[in-house]
C-alpha positions in Angstrom: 109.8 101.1 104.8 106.3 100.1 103.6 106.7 101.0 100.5 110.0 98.6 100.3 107.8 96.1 101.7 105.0 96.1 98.8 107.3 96.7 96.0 109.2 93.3 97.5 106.1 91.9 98.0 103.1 93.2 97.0 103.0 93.1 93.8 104.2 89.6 93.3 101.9 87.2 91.2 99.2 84.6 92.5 100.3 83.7 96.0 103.3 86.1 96.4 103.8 85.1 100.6 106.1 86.5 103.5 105.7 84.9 106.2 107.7 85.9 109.4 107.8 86.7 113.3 106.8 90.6 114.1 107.4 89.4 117.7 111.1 90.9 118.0 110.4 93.6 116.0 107.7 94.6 118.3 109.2 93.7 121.4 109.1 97.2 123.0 105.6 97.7 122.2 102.9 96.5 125.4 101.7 93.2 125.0 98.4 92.7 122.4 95.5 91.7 124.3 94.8 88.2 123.3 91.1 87.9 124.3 90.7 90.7 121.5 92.1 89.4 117.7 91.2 93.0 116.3 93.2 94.8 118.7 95.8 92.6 118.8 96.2 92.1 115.2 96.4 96.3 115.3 98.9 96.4 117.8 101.5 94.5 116.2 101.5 95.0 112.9 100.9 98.6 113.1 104.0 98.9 115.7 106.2 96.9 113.0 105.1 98.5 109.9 105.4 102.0 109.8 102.9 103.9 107.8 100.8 100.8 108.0 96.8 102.1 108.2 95.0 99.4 109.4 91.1 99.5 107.3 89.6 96.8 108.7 90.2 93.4 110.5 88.1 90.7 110.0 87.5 86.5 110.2 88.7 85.4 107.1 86.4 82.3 106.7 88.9 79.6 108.1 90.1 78.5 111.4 92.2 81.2 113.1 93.0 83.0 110.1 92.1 86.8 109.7 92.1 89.1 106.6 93.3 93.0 107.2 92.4 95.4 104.8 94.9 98.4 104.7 95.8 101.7 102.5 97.8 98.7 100.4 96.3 97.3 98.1 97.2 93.2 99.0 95.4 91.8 101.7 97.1 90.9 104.9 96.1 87.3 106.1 97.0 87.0 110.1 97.1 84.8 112.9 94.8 85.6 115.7 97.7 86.9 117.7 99.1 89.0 114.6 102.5 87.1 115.4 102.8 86.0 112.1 101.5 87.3 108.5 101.4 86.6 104.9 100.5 89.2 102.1 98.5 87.6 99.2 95.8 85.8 98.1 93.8 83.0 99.3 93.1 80.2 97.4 90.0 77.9 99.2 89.9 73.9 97.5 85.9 72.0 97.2 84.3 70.2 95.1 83.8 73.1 92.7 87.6 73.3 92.3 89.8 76.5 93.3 88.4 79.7 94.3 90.5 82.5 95.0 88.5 84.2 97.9 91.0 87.5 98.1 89.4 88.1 94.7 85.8 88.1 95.7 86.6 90.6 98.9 88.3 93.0 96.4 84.9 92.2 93.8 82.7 93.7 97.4 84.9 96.2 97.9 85.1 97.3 94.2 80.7 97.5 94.1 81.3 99.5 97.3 83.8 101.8 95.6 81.7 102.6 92.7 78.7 102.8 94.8 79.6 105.4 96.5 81.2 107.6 93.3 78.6 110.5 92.0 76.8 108.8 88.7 77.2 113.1 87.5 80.4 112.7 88.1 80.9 109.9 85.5 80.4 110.5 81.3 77.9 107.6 80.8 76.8 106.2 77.2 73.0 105.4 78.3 71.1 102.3 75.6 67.9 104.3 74.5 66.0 101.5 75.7 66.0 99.4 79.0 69.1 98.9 80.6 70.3 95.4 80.8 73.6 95.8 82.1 76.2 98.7 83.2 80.1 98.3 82.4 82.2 100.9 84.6 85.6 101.4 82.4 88.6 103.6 83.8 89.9 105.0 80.1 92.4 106.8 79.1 91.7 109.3 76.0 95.3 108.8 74.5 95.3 104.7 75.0 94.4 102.7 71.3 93.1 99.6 73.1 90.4 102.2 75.1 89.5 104.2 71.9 89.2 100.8 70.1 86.7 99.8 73.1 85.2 103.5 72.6 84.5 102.4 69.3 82.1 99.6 70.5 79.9 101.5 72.5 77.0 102.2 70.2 77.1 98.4 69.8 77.0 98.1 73.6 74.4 100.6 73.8 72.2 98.6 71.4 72.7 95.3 73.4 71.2 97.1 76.7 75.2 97.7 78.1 75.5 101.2 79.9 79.0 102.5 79.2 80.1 104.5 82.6 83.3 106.4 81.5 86.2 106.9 84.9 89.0 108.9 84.4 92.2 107.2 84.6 94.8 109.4 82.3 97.9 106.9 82.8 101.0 109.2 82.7 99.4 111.0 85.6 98.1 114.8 86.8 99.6 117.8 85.1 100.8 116.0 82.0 99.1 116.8 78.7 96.8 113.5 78.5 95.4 114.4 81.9 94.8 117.9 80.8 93.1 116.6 77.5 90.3 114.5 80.0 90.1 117.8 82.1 89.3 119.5 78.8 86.9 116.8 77.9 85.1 117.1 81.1 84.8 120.9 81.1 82.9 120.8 77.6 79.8 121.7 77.3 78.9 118.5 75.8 81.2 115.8 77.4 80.2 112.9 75.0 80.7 114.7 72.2 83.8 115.6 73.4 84.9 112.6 74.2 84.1 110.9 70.9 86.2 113.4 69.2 88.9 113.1 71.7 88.6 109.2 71.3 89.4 109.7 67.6 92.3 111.8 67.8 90.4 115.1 67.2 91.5 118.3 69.4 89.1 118.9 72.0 89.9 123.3 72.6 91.4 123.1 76.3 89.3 124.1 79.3 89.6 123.8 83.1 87.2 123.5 85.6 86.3 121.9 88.9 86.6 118.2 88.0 86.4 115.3 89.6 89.4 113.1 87.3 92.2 113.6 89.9 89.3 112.0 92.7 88.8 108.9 89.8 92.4 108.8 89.0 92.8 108.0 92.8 90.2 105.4 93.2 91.4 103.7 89.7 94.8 103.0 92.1 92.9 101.9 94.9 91.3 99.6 92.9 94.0 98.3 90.9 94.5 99.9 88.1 97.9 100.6 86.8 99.1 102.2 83.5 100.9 98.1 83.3 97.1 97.5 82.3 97.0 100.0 79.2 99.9 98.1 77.3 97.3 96.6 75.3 94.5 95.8 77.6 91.4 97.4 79.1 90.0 97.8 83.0 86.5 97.0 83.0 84.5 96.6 86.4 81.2 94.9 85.4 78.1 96.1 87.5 77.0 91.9 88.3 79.7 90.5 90.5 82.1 93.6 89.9 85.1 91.2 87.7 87.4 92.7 86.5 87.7 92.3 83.2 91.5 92.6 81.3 91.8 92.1 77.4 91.3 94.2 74.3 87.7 95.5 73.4 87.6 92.0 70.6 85.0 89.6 72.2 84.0 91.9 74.7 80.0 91.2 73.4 79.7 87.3 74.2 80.7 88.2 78.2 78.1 86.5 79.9 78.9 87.7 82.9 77.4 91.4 83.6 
């Protein structure tokens, strides 16, 4: 049902809403305890949406409003009483103009992410000098946008930019792409496998314990779809954690890392 109800939904462009009563729908279940929002907010929408797994519930900055953060990947904006519910993101108005504060929850929960990944567990292009900035990039070997960014790293590397390679083989575990990152990882020199493997060169196939599938994972948690392949690049930048989509050109003049 769930799953109905992000592909309906969830996926939906800026501000893509439902907004409706869980009351009937929950009517059997007991009745929320008001003087708690977190376990009321729980209660209901766990009892209405099956296979719902509830992260966290939290204030979400404004009057009566709270954000839920679930194994979905939209956020879940509820009223105190979890009565009613819209899935999306939410825009705040100032002086400064319009900020999309959904975005900057999933910017602390992307540095969280990453922080808690295994820096051994990543293939990381290190500048020779002192490092300015660090650039976290879920590639795939096989996709030309990535090798074209690929080809930019000693230029990155000479500008202070750390290059932290994630696998994210698009098509998937078990299909030859995936095995090719597997075989990259299992060299005994992973950069040097990865450059050939970047330009179309044969890396001889290996397996080992690896930690791709675990990456491939997290790149979904985080966002990453093979939809961001067809000609653009995923790129979480260390300082404020944006997410970066377009092709490697103009990548050097980011201010922002």
């Amino acid at each position: 049902m769930f799953s109905k109800f992000n592909q309906s939904f969830g996926v939906r462009g800026v501000l893509a809403c439902l907004l409706m009563s869980v009351a009937a729908a929950g009517a059997s279940a007991a009745e929320p305890d008001k003087a708690d929002p977190v376990s009321a907010i729980k209660s209901r929408l766990t009892s209405s949406v099956p296979g719902l797994e509830i992260l966290d519930v939290s204030p979400a900055g404004t009057s009566g409003l709270y954000k839920v953060t679930t194994n979905n990947k939209d956020m879940i904006y509820t009223t105190q009483s979890g009565e009613f519910f819209l899935v999306g993101d939410l825009y705040q108005i100032s002086d400064k103009g319009i900020a999309n504060v959904t975005e900057s929850d999933r910017a602390a929960q992307r540095v969280k992410a990453l922080a808690d990944v295994d820096r051994k567990d990543m293939i990381s292009y290190v500048p020779e000098g002192d490092v300015k900035a660090q650039i976290y990039v879920f590639t795939d070997i096989d996709c030309p946008y990535c090798r074209k960014l690929h080809e930019d790293v000693p230029r990155l590397n000479e500008l202070g930019v750390q290059v932290n390679y994630l696998g994210y083989p698009r098509s998937g575990p078990g299909t030859p792409s995936f095995k090719k990152y597997i075989a990259v990882w299992c060299s005994d020199d992973r950069q040097g496998a990865m450059d050939s493997a970047k330009q179309g060169i044969q890396v001889p196939a290996k397996s080992c314990e690896n930690p791709i599938a675990d990456q491939f994972a997290l790149g979904g948690r985080l966002g990453v779809t093979s939809r961001f392949f067809r000609g653009l690049i995923v790129i979480i930048c260390r300082a404020g954690a944006r997410f970066l989509r377009g092709g490697a050109h103009g990548i050097h003049q980011d201010q922002g890392w």
